[in-house]
GUPA-93164 format. One line per field, with one value per residue: residue number from 0; residue in three letters; x, y, z of N, C-alpha, C in turn. Coordinates in pm, 1 decimal. Layout:
nr <- (NUM,...)
rest <- (ALA,...)
n.u <- (X,...)
n.v <- (Y,...)
n.w <- (Z,...)
ca.u <- (X,...)
ca.v <- (Y,...)
ca.w <- (Z,...)
c.u <- (X,...)
c.v <- (Y,...)
c.w <- (Z,...)
This chain:
nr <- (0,1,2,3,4,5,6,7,8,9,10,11,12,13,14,15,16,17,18,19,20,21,22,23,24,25,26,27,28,29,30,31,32,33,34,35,36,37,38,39,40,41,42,43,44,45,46,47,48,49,50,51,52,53,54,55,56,57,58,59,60,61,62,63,64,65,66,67,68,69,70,71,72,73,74,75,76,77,78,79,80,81,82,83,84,85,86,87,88,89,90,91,92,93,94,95,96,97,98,99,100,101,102,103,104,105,106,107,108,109,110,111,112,113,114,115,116,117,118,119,120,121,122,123,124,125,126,127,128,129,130,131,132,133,134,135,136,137,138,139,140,141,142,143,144,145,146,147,148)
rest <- (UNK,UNK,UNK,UNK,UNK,UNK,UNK,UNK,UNK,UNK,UNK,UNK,UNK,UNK,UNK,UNK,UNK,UNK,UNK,UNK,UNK,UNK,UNK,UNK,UNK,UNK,UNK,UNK,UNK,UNK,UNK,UNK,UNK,UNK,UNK,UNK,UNK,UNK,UNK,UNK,UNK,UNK,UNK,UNK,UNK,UNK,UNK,UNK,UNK,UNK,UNK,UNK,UNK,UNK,UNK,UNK,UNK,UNK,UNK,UNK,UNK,UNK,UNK,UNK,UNK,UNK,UNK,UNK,UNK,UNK,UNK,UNK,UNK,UNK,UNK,UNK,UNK,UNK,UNK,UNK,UNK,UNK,UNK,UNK,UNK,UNK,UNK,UNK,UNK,UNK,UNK,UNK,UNK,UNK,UNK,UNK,UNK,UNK,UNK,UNK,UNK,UNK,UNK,UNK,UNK,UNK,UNK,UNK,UNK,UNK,UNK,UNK,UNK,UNK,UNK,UNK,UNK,UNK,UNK,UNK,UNK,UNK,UNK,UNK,UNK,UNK,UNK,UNK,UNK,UNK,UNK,UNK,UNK,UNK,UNK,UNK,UNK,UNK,UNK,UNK,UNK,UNK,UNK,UNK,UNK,UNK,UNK,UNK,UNK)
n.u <- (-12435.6,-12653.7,-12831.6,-12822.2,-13009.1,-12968.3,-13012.9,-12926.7,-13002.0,-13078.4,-12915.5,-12594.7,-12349.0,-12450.0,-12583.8,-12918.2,-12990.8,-13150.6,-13337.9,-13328.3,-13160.7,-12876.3,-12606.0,-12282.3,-12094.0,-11804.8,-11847.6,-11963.7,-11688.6,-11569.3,-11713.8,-11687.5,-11450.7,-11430.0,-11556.9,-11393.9,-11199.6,-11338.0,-11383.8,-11147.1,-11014.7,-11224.6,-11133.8,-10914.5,-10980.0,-10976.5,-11129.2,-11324.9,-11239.5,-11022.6,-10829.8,-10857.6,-10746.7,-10434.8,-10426.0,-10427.7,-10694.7,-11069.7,-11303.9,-11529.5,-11470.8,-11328.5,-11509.4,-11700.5,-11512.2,-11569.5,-11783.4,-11818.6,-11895.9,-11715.2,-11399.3,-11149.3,-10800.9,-10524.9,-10219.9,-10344.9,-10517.9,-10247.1,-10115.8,-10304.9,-10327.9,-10091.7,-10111.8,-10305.9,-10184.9,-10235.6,-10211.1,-10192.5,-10304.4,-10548.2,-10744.0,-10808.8,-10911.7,-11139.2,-11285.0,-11254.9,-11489.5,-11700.3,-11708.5,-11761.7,-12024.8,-12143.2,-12116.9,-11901.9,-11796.5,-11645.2,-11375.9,-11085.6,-10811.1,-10637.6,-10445.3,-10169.7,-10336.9,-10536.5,-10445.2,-10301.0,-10556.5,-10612.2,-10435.3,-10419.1,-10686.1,-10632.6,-10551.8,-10610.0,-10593.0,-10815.6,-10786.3,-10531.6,-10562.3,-10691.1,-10522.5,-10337.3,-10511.0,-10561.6,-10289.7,-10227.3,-10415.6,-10333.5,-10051.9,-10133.5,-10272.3,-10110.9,-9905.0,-10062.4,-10106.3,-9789.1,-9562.7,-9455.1,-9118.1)
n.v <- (-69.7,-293.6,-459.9,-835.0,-1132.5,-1425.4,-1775.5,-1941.7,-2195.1,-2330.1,-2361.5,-2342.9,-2191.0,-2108.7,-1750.8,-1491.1,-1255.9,-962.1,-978.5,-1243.6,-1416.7,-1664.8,-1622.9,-1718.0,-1612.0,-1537.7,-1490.5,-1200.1,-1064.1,-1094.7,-874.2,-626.7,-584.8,-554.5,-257.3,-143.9,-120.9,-0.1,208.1,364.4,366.0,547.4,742.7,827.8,905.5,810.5,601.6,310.1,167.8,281.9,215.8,-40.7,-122.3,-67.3,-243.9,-420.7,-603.7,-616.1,-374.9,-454.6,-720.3,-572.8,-415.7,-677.7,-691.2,-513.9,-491.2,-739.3,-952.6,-1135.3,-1307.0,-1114.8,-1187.4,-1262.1,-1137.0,-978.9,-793.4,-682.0,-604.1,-383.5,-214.9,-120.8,68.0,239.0,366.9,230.8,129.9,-213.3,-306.1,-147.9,-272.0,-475.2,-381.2,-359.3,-621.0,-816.0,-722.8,-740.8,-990.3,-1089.2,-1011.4,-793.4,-465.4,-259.4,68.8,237.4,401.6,640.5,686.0,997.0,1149.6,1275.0,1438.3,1513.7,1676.4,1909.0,1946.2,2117.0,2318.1,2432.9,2558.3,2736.0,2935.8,3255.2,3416.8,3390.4,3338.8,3205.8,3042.7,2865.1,2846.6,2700.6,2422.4,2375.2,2279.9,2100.2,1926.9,1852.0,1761.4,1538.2,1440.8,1382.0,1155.4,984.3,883.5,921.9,583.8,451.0,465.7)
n.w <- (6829.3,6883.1,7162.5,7177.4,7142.9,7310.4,7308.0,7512.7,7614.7,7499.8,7249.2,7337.9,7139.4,6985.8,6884.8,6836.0,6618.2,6574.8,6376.6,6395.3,6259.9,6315.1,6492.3,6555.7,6858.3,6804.3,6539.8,6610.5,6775.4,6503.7,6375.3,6554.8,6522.1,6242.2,6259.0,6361.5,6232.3,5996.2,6111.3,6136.2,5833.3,5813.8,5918.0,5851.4,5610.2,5380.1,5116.8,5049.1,4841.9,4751.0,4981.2,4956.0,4681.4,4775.5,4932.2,4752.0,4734.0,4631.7,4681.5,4754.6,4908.2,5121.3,5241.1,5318.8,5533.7,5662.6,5732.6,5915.9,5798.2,5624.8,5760.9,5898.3,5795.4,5975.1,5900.6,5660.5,5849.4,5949.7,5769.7,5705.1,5932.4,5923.0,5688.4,5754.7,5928.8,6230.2,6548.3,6600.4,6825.4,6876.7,6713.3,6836.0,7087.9,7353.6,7230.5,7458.7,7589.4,7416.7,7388.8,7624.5,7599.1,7561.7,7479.0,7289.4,7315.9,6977.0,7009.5,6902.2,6847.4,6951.7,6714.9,6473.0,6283.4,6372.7,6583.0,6370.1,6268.9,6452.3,6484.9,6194.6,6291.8,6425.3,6293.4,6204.0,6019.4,5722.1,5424.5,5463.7,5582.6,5400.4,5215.5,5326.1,5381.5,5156.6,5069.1,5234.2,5086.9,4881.3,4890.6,5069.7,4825.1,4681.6,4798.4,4790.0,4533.9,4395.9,4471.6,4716.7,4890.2)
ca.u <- (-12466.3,-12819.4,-12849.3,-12837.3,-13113.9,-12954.3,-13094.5,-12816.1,-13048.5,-13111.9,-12826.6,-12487.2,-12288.5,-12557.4,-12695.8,-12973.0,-12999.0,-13266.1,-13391.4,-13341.9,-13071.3,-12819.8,-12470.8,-12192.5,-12016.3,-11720.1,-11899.5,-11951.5,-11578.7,-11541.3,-11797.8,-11651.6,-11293.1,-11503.2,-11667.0,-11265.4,-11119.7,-11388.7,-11357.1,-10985.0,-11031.8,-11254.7,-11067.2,-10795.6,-11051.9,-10951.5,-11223.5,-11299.5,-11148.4,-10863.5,-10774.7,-10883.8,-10619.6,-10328.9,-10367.7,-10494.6,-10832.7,-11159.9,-11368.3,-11632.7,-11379.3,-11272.7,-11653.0,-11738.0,-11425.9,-11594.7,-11884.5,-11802.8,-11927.9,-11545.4,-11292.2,-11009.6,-10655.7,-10401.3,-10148.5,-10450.4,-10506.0,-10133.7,-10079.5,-10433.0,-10269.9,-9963.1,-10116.5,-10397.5,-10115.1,-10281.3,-10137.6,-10246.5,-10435.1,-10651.2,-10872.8,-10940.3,-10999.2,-11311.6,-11266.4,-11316.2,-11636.4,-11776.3,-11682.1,-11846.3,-12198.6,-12115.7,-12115.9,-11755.7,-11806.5,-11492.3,-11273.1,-11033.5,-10676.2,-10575.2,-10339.1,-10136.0,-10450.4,-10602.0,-10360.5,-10307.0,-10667.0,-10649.4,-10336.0,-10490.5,-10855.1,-10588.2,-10476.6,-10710.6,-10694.6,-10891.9,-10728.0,-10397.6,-10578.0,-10790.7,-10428.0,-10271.2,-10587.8,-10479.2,-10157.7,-10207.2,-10487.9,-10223.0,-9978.9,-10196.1,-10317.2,-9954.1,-9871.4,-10159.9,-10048.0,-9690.3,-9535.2,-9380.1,-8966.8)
ca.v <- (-210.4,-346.6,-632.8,-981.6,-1204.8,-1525.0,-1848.8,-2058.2,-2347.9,-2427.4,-2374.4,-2302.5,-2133.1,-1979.5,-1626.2,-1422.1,-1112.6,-889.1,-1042.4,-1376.7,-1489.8,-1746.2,-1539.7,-1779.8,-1546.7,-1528.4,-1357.6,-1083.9,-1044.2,-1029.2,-785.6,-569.6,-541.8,-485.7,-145.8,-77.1,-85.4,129.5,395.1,328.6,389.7,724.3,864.2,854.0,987.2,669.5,519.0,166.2,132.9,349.7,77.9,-161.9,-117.1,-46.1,-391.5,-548.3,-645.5,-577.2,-267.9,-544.9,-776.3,-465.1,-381.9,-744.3,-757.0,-408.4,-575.4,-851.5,-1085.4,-1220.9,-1268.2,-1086.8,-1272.0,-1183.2,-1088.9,-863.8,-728.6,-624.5,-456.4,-221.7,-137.7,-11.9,119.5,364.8,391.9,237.6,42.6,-340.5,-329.3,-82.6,-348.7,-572.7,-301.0,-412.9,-747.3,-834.0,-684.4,-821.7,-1154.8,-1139.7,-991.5,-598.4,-374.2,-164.1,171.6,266.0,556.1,658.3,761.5,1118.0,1139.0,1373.0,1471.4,1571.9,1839.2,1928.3,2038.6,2215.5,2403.7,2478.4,2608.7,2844.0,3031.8,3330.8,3439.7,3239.5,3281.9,3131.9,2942.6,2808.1,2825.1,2560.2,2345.8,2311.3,2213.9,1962.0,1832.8,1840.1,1658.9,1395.3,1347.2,1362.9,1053.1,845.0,874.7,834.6,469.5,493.9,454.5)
ca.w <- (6824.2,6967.6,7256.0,7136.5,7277.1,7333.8,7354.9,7577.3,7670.6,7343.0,7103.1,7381.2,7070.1,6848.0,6932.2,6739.8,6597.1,6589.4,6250.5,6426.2,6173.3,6372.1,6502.4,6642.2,6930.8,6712.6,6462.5,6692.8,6756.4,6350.2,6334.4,6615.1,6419.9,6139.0,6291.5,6441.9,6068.1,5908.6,6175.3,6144.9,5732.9,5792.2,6017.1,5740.3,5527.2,5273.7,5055.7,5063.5,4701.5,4804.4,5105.7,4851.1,4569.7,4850.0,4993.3,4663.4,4734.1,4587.9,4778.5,4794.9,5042.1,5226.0,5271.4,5378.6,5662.3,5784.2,5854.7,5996.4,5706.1,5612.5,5895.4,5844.1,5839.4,6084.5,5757.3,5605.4,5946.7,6036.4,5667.3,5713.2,6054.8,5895.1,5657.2,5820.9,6051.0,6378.2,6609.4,6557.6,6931.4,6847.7,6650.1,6910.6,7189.8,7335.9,7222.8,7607.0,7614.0,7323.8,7353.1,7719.4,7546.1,7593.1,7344.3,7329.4,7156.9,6898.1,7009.8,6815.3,6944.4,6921.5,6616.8,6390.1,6241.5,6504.8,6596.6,6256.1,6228.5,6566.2,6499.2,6146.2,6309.0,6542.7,6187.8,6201.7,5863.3,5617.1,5311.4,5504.1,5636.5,5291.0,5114.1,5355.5,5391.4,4995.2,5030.1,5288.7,5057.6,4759.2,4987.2,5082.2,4743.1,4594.7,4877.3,4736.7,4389.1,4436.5,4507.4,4861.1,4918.6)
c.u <- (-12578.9,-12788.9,-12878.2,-12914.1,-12984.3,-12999.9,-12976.6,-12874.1,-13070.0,-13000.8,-12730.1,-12431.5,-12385.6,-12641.6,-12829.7,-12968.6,-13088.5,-13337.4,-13381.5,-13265.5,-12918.0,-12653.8,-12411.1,-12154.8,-11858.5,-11725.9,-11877.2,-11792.8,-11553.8,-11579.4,-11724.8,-11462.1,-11347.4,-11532.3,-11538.6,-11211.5,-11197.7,-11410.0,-11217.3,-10988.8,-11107.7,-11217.1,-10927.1,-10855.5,-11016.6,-11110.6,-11215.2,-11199.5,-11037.4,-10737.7,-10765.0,-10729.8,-10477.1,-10305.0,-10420.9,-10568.9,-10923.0,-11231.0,-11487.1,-11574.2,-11341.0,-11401.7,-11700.9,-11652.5,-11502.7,-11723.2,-11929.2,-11846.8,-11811.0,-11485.3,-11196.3,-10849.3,-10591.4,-10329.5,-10222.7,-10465.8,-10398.9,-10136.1,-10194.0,-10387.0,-10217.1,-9984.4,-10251.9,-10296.1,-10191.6,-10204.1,-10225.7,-10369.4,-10535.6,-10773.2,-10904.6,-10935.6,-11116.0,-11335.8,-11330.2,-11449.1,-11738.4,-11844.6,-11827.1,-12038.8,-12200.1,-12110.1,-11942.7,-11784.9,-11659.0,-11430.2,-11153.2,-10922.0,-10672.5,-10443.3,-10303.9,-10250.7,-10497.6,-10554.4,-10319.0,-10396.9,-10711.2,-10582.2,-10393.2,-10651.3,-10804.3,-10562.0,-10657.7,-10712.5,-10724.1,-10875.0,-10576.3,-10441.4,-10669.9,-10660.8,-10331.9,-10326.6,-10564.9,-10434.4,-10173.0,-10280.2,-10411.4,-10087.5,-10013.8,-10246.5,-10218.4,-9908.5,-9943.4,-10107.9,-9889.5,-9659.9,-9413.2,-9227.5,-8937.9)
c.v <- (-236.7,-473.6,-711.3,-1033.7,-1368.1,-1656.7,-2028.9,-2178.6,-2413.9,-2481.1,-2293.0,-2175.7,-2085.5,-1878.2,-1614.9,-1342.4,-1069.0,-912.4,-1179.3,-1478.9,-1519.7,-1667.2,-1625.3,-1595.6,-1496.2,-1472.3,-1210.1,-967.1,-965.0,-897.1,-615.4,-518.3,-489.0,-337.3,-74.0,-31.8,16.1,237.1,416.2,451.8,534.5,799.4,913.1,901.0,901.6,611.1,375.5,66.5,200.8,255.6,-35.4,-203.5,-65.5,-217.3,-511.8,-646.9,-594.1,-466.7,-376.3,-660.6,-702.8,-440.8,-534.3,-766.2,-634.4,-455.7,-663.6,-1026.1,-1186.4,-1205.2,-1250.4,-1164.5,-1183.5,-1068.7,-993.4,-776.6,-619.3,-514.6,-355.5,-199.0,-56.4,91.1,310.1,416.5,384.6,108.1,-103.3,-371.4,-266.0,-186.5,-422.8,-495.8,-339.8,-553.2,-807.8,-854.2,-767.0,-915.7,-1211.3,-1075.4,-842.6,-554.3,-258.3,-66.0,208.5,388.1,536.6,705.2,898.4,1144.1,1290.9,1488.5,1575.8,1718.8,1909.7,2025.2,2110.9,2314.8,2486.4,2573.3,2717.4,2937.5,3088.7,3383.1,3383.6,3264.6,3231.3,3011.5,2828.9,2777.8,2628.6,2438.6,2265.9,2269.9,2118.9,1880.2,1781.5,1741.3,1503.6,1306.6,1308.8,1178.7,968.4,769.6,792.3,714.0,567.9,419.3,391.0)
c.w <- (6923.3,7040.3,7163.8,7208.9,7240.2,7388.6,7396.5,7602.0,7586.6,7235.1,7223.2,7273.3,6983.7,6890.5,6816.0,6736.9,6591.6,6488.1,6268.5,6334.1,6309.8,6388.5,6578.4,6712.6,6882.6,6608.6,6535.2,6780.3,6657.1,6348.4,6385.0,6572.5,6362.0,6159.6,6288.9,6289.5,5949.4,5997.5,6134.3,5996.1,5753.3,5834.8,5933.1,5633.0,5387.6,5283.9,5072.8,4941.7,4699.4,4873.9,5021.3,4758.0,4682.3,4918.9,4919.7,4664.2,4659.3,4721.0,4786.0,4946.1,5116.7,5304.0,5361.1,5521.1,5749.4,5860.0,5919.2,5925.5,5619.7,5754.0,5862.8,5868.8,5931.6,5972.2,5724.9,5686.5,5990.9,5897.4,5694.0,5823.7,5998.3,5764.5,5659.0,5911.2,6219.7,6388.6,6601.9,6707.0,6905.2,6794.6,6736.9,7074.8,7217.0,7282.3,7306.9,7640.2,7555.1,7310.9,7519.0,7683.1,7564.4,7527.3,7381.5,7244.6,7145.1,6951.4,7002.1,6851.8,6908.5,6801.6,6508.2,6342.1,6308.6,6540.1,6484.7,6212.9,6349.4,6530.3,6323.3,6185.5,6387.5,6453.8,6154.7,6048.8,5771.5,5488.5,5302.1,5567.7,5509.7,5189.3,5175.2,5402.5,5232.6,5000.7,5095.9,5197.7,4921.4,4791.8,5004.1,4950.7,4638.6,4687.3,4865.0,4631.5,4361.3,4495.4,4650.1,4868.5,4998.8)
């Protein structure tokens, strides 16, 4: 994210952007969820039309909350938590920052995943290790498919 020039003496609540198009401070919030929920989404390796059809939206409304051009509801908010599986603070991490004119960069918790593809990269031979890179990907794409219990 690039400095904001701000022009407080003129317009209190209206920033600019680097194209000089008018940003309430509240935007910049949005925006900053926005960035949190599509790292959130790639880090789950979920499409935008994937996320989309799970919380019955259009991949066009999923796409506008990532970048900050809708504001996401609370309600909309809490289900894409639970369903990337992150914890609901995670999105407004940096919030703080933001709000005071700072830029917060996204990092990403350490999760299942994570160790997953460590403890996978520790299996030295690579057609045990190319057989159960399968199955997890057969797994994961069996748990898309399937309706959840």
């Amino acid at each position: 994210m690039q400095a904001r020039m701000c022009l407080h003496a003129l317009q209190p609540l209206i920033c600019y952007r680097d194209d000089a198009q008018p940003v309430r401070p509240d935007d910049e919030l949005d925006r900053s969820i926005g960035e949190r929920l599509k790292a959130a989404r790639e880090h789950r390796r979920m499409t935008l039309t994937a996320l989309a059809r799970e919380l019955g939206l259009t991949y066009q409304q999923v796409q506008k909350y990532e970048t900050g051009r809708n504001r996401i509801s609370a309600s909309t908010l809490f289900r894409t938590a639970n369903r990337l599986g992150f914890d609901l603070a995670f999105f407004f991490s940096g919030c703080a920052a933001v709000a005071d004119g700072r830029t917060a960069p996204v990092e990403l918790p350490p999760g299942d995943d994570d160790e997953l593809r460590a403890a996978l990269g520790r299996v030295q031979d690579e057609e045990i290790r190319a057989k159960l890179t399968a199955l997890m990907e057969t797994l994961e794409l069996r748990s898309r498919v399937l309706p959840r219990t």
